[in-house]
C-alpha positions as CSV (number, residue, x, y, z in Angstrom):
1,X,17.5,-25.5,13.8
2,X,20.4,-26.6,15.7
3,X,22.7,-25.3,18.1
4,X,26.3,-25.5,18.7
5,X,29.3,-24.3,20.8
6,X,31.2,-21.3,19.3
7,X,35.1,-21.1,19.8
8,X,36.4,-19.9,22.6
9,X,37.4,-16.3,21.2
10,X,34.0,-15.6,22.3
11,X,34.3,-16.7,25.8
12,X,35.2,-13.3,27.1
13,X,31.9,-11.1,26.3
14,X,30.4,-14.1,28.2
15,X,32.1,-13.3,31.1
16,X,30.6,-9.9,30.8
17,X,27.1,-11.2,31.8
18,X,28.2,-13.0,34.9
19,X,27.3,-10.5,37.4
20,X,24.6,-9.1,35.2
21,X,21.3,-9.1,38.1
22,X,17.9,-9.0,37.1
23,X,18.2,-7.5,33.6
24,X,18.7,-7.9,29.9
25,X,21.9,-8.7,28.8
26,X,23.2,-6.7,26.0
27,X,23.6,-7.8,23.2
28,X,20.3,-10.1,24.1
29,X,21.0,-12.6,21.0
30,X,24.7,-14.1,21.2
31,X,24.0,-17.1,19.3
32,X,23.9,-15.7,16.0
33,X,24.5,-12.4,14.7
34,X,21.0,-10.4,14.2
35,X,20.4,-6.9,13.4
36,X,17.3,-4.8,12.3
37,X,15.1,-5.9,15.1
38,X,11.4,-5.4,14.8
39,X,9.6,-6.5,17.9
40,X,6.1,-7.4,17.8
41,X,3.6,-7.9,20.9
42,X,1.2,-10.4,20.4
43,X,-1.1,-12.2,23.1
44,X,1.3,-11.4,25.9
45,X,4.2,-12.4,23.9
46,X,7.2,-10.0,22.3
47,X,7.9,-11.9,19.1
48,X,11.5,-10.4,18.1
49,X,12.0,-10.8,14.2
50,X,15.1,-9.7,13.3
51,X,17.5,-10.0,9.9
52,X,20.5,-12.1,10.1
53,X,24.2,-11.7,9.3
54,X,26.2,-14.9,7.8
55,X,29.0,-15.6,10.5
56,X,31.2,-15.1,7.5
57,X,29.9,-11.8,6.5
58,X,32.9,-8.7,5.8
59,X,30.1,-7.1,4.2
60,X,26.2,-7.6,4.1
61,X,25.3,-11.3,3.5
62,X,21.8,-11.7,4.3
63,X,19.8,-14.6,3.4
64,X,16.9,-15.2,5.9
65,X,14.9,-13.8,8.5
66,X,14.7,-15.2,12.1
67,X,12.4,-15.2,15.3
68,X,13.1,-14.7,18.6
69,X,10.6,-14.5,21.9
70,X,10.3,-13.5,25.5
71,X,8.0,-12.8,28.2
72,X,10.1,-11.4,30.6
73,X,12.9,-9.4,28.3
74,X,15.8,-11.5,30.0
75,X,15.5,-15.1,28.4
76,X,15.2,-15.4,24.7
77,X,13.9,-18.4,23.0
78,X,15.2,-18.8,19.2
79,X,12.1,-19.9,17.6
80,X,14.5,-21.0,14.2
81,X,13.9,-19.2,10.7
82,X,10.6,-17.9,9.8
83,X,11.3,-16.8,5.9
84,X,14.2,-16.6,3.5
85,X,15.0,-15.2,0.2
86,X,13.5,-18.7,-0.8
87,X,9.8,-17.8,0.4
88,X,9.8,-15.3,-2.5
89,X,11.0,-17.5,-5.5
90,X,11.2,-14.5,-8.1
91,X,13.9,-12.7,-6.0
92,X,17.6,-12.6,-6.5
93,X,18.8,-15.3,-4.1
94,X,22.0,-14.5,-3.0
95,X,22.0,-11.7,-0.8
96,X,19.3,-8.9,0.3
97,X,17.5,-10.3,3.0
98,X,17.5,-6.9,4.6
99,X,15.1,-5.3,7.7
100,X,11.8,-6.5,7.6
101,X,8.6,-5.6,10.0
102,X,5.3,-8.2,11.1
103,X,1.8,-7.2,11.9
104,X,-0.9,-8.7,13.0
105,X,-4.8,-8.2,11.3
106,X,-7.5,-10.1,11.2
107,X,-6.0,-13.3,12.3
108,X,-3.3,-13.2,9.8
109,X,0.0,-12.0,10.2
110,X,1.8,-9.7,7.3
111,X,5.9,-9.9,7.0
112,X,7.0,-7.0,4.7
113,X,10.9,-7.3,3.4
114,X,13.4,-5.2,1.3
115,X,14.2,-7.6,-1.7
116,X,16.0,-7.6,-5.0
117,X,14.4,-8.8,-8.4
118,X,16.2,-10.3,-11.5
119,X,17.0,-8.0,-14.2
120,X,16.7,-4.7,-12.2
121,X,19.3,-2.5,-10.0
122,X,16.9,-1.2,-7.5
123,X,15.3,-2.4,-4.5
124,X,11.4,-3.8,-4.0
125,X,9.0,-4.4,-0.9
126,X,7.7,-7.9,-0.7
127,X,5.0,-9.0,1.8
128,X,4.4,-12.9,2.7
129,X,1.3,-13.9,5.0
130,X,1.3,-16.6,8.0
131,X,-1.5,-17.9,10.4
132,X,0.5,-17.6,13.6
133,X,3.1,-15.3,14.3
134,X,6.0,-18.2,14.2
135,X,5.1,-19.1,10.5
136,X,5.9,-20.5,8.0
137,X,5.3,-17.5,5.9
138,X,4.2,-17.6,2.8
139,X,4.8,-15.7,-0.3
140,X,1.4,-13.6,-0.5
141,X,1.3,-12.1,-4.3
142,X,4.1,-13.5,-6.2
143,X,5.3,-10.4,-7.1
144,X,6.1,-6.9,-5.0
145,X,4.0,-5.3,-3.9
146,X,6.1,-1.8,-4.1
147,X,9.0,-0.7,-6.7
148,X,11.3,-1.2,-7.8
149,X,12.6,2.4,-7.4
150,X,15.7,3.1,-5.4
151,X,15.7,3.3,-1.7
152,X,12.8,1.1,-1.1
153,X,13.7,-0.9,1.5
154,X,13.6,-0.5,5.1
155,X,9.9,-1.1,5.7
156,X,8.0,-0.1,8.6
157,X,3.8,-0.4,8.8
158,X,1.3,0.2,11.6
159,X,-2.5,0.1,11.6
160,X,-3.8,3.4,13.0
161,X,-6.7,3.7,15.8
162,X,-8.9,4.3,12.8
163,X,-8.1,0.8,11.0
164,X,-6.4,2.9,8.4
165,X,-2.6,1.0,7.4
166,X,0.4,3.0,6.7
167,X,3.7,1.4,5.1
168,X,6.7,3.7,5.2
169,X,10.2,3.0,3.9
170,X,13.3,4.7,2.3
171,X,16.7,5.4,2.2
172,X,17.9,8.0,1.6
173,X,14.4,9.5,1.8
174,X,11.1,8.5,3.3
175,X,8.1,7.3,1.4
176,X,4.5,5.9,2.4
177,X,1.6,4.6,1.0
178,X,-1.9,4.0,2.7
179,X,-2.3,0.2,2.5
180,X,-5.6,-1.6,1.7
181,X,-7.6,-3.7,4.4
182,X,-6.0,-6.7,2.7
183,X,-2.5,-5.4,3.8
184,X,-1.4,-6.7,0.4
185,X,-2.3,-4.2,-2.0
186,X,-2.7,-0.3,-1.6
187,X,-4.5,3.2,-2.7
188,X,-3.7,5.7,-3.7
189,X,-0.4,7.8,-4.5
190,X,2.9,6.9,-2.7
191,X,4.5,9.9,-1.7
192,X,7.7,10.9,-0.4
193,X,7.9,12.7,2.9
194,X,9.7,16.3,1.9
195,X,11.3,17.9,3.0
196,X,13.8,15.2,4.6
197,X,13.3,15.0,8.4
198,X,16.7,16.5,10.1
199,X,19.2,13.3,10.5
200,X,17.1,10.8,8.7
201,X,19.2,8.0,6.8
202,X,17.4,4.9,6.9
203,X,15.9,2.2,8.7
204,X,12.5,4.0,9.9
205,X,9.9,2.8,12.7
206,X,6.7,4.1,12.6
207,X,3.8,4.0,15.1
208,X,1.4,5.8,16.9
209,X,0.9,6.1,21.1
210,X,-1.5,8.6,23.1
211,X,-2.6,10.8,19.8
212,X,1.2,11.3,18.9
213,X,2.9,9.8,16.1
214,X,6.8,8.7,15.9
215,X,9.0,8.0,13.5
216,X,11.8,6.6,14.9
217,X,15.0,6.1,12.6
218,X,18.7,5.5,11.9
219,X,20.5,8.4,12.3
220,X,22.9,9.9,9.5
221,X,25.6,7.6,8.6
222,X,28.1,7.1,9.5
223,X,28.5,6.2,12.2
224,X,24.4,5.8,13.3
225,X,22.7,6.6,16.4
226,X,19.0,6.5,16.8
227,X,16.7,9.9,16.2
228,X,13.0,10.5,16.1
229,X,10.8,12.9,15.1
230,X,7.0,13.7,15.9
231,X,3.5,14.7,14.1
232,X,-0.2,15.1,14.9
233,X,-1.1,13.3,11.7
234,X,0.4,9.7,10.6
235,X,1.0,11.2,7.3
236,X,3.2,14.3,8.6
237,X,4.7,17.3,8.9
238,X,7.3,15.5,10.9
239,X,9.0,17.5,13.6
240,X,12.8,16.3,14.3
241,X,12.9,15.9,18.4
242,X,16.5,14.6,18.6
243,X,18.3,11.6,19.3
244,X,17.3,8.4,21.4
245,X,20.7,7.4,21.2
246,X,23.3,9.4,19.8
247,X,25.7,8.5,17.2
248,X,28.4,6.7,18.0
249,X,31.6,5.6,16.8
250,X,31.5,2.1,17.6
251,X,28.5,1.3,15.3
252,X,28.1,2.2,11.5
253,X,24.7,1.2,11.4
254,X,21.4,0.9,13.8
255,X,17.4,0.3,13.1
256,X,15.1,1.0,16.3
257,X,12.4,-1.2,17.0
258,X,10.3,0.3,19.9
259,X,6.9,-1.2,21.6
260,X,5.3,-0.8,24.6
261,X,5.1,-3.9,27.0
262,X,3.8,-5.0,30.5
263,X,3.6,-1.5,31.6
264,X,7.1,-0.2,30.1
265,X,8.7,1.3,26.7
266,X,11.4,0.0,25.3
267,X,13.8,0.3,22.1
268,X,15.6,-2.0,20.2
269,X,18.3,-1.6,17.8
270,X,21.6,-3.1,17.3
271,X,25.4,-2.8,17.8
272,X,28.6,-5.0,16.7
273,X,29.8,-5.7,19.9
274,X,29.9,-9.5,19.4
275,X,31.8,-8.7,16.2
276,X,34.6,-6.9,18.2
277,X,34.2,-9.8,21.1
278,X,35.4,-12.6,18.2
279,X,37.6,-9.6,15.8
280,X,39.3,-6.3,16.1
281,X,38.2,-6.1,12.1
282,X,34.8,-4.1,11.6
283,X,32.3,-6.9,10.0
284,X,28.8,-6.2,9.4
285,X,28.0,-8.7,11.7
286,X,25.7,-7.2,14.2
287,X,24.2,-7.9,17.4
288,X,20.7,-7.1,19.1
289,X,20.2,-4.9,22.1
290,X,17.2,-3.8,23.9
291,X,16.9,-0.8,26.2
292,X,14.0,0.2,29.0
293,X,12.3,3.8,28.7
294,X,10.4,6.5,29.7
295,X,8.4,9.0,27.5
296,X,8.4,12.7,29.3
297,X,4.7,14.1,30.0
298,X,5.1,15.6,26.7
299,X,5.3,13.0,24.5
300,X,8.7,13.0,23.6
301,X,11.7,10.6,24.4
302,X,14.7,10.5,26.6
303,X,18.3,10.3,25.3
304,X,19.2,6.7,26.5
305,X,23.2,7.0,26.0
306,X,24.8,3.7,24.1
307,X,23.8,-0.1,25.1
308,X,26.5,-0.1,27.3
309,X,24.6,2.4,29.3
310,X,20.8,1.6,28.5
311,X,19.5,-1.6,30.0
312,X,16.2,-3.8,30.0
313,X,15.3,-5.0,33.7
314,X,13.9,-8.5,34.0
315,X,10.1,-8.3,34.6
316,X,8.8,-11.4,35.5
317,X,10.5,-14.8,36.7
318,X,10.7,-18.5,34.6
319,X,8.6,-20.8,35.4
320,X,11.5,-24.1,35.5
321,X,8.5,-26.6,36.6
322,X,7.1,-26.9,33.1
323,X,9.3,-27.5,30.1
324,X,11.8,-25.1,29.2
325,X,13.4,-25.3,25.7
326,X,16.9,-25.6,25.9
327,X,17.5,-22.3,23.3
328,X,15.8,-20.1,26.2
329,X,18.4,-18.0,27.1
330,X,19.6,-15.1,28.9
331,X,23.5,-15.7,27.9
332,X,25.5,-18.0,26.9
333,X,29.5,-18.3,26.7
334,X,29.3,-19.5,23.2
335,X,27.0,-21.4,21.1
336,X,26.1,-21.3,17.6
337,X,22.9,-22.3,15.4
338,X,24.3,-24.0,12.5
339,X,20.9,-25.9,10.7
340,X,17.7,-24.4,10.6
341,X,14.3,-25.9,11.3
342,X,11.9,-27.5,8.8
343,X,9.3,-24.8,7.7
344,X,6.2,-27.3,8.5
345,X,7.1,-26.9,12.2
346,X,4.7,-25.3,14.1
347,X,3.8,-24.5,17.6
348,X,2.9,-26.7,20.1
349,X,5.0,-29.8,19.2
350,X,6.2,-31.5,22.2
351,X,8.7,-34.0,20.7
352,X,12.1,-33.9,18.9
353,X,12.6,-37.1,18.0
354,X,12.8,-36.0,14.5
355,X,15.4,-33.5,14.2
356,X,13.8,-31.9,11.3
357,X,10.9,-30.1,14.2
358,X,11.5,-28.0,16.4
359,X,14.9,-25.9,17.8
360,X,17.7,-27.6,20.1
361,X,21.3,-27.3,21.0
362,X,23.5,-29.0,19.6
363,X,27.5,-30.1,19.5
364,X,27.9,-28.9,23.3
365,X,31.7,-28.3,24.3
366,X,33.6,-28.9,27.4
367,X,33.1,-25.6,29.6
368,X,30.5,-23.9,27.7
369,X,27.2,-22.6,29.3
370,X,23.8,-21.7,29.1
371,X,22.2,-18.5,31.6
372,X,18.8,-18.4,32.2
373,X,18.0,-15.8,34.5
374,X,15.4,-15.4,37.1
375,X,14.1,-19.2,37.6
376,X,11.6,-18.9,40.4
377,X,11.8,-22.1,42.0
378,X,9.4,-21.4,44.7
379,X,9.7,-21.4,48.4
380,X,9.7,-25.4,48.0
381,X,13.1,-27.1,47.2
382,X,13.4,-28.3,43.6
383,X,14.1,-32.4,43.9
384,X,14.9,-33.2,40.5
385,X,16.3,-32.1,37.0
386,X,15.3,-34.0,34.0
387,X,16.9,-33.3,30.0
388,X,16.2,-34.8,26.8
389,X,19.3,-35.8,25.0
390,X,20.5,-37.0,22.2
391,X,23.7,-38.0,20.5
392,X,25.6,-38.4,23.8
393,X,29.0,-39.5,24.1
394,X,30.9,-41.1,27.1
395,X,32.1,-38.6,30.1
396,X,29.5,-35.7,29.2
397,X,28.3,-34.0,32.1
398,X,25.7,-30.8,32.8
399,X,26.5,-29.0,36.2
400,X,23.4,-27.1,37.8
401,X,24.6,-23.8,38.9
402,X,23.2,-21.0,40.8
403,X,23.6,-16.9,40.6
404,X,27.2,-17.6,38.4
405,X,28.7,-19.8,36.3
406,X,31.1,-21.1,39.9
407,X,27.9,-20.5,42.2
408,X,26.2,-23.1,44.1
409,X,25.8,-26.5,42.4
410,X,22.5,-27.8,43.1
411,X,23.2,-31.6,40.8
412,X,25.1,-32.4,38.3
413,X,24.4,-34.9,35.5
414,X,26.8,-37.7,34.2
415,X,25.1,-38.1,30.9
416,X,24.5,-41.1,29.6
417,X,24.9,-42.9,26.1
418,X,21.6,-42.3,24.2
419,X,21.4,-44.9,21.6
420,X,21.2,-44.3,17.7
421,X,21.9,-41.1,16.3
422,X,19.2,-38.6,17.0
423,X,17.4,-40.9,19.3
424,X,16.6,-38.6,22.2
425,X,16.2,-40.2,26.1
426,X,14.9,-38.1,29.0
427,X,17.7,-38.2,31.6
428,X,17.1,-37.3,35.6
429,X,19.0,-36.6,38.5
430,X,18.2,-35.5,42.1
431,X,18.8,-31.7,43.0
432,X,19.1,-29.9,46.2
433,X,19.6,-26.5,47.4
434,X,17.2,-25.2,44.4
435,X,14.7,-22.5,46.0
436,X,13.5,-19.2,45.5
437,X,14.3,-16.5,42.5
438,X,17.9,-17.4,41.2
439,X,19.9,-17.6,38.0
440,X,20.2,-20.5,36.9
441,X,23.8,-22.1,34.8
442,X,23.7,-24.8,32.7
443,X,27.7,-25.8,32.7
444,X,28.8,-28.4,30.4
445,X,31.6,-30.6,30.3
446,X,33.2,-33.8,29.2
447,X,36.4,-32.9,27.1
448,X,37.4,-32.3,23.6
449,X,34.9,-31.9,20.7
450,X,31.3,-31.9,20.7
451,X,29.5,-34.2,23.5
452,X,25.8,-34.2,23.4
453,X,22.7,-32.4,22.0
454,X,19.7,-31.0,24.8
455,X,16.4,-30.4,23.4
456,X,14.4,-29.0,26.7
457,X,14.6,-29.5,30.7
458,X,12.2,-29.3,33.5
459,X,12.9,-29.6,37.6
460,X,10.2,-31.4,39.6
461,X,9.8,-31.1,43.4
């Protein structure tokens, strides 16, 4: 997948981030627009799969699924497409890519997705298998595995403390079925959850923590906030407890996500504010947010207020003495992905030299810029920044910039021509001023139309 600079319409939510501190900004994705986040924590890792909305969507256009990752909560790294209507050939192709949710068993990792089929109105649940959470995910029965019926979509799975696997899902109401050890085939009857938990609409989240369960949910449209409810069994009766976010007004949709991590809780879900950054027109083109949390002694959850109010701090620093890809990113003014990896990528490649592996940025404009917040540098000053480049054209520069997008330059780059197209050169330059826990601005310039493509960057002391 590549990445390249948005208009400028965008330009001004940017600005929003610029004095930000030591925390998520919300939206966290504003490269693409993502919605129905379903975080997953795996080895130390939050794996972020989300749906995606065309950037020409009025209504929904969804055609793959996509992968993002962070250890700190702040910097996201686009890890490209992980499945697409196209993994499950039998499926209507043109649209219903909708939520989907990943698990881990057994070395294997299961993604379950809301499809259509050919030659039928209603909705199915499709599962495809991978060995690493990345992918490429594979189709795992050729068929669904639920429906079709109407209202199966929105699924939501977790494995119980007594290796016993629930899928849930439904629209307008709430279903499950107790999945088999193979997490591809089931037992016994599915059942709908009645009667209807107060405020449910769609998009549920179900998982268990400290002998409760939740089922977290998308509140009734419309507009959609975020409820919950409560049990003492993962199969129900489900209490209603109230919202985690209330509805509100400036979002027709939402789909929590929530996982514990490093020590805190925190909630995903989404919002359109990118939308309205680009468009006073309501799209479905939606945006991520994430939000830090507290349970009360009792079990139950706080109301968080919108994602204007509810924050994720940074936790952790970047490591900027190893390489960083150049898609790691906290903010950016406006870039776009605009071709998406080759499925045979995997991790652990340390090249792009084809441009067929791997993710980079691509078509950088004059003035645009990349945030990646919280690079530790050390109490030893950084001495010198290295890129790989590619496709570089005369008077293209990177300016290293610290705390803002103005701050403190530390070097700045003249790039130099890199050959053939997609022949990619590692480029250095000596750096000063570098030390300590700062924010770090990648500011690009060099005129009109697109100057170069940066694959990943490192400083050396």
């Amino acid at each position: 997948m590549t990445v390249r600079i948005l208009g400028a319409a965008a330009a001004t939510l940017g600005l929003l981030a610029l004095a930000s501190g030591a925390q998520a900004d919300n939206p966290i994705i504003q490269t693409r627009f993502t919605a129905d986040p379903a975080p997953l924590v795996h080895d130390n890792v939050v794996y972020l799969y989300t749906s995606h909305d065309e950037d020409d969507a009025t209504g929904f256009k969804m055609l793959d699924w996509r992968l993002y990752s962070s250890t700190d909560m702040a910097n996201w790294t686009d890890r490209g497409v992980v499945a697409s209507l196209k993994t499950f050939p039998w499926a209507v192709q043109n649209n219903d890519a909708w939520a989907p949710q990943v698990i881990a068993r057994n070395g294997k990792f299961y993604l379950y997705a809301p499809i259509s089929i050919a030659g039928s109105p209603k909705n199915v649940i499709a599962v495809a298998v991978a060995d690493n959470p990345a992918g490429p995910f594979k189709d795992a029965l050729g068929k669904p595995l639920v429906g079709p019926a109407d209202g199966y979509f929105d699924p939501t799975v977790w494995i119980d403390k007594d290796g016993q696997a629930y899928l849930y899902w439904g629209n307008p109401d709430l279903w499950y079925v107790k999945l088999n050890k193979d997490m591809v085939s089931y037992a016994g009857p599915i059942t709908k959850i009645q009667p209807r938990i107060a405020d449910y609409q769609e998009g549920p989240w179900f998982y268990g923590r400290n002998d409760h369960y939740y089922m977290a949910f998308a509140s009734t449209c419309c507009s959609e906030g975020i409820g919950y409810a409560m049990s003492e069994k993962p199969t129900g009766p489900w209490l209603y407890k109230g919202p985690i976010m209330e509805h509100d007004a400036r979002a027709t949709g939402n789909h929590p996500g929530i996982i514990d991590y490093k020590g805190g809780s925190y909630v995903f879900g989404f919002s359109y504010e990118n939308n309205f950054a680009i468009t006073p027109i309501h799209h479905e083109r939606r945006s991520v947010s994430v939000a830090k949390f507290a349970y009360n002694a009792d079990g139950t959850i706080p109301n968080l207020k919108w994602w204007d109010v509810a924050r994720a701090p940074q936790i952790g620093t970047l490591n900027p003495y190893t390489r960083v890809e150049a898609e790691t990113i906290a903010w950016t003014s406006r870039l776009k992905r605009d071709r998406d990896r080759n499925y045979s990528w995997a991790p652990g490649v340390t090249t792009a030299q084809d441009d067929t592996i791997g993710v980079y940025v691509t078509r950088i404009t004059d003035r645009s810029y990349i945030k990646v917040a919280g690079v530790d540098f050390g109490k030893t000053e950084a001495k010198m920044f290295t890129a790989s480049i590619a496709n570089a054209r005369p008077g293209s520069s990177i300016e290293l910039h610290l705390d803002r997008v103005d701050g403190q330059m530390i070097g700045a780059m003249q790039v130099d021509p890199t050959g053939a197209p997609g022949h990619w050169r590692e480029q250095s330059i000596s750096t000063s001023g570098a030390i300590g826990v700062r924010d770090l601005y990648l500011l690009f310039k060099g005129g009109d139309g697109a100057m170069f493509d940066l694959d990943y960057w490192r400083f050396s002391r």
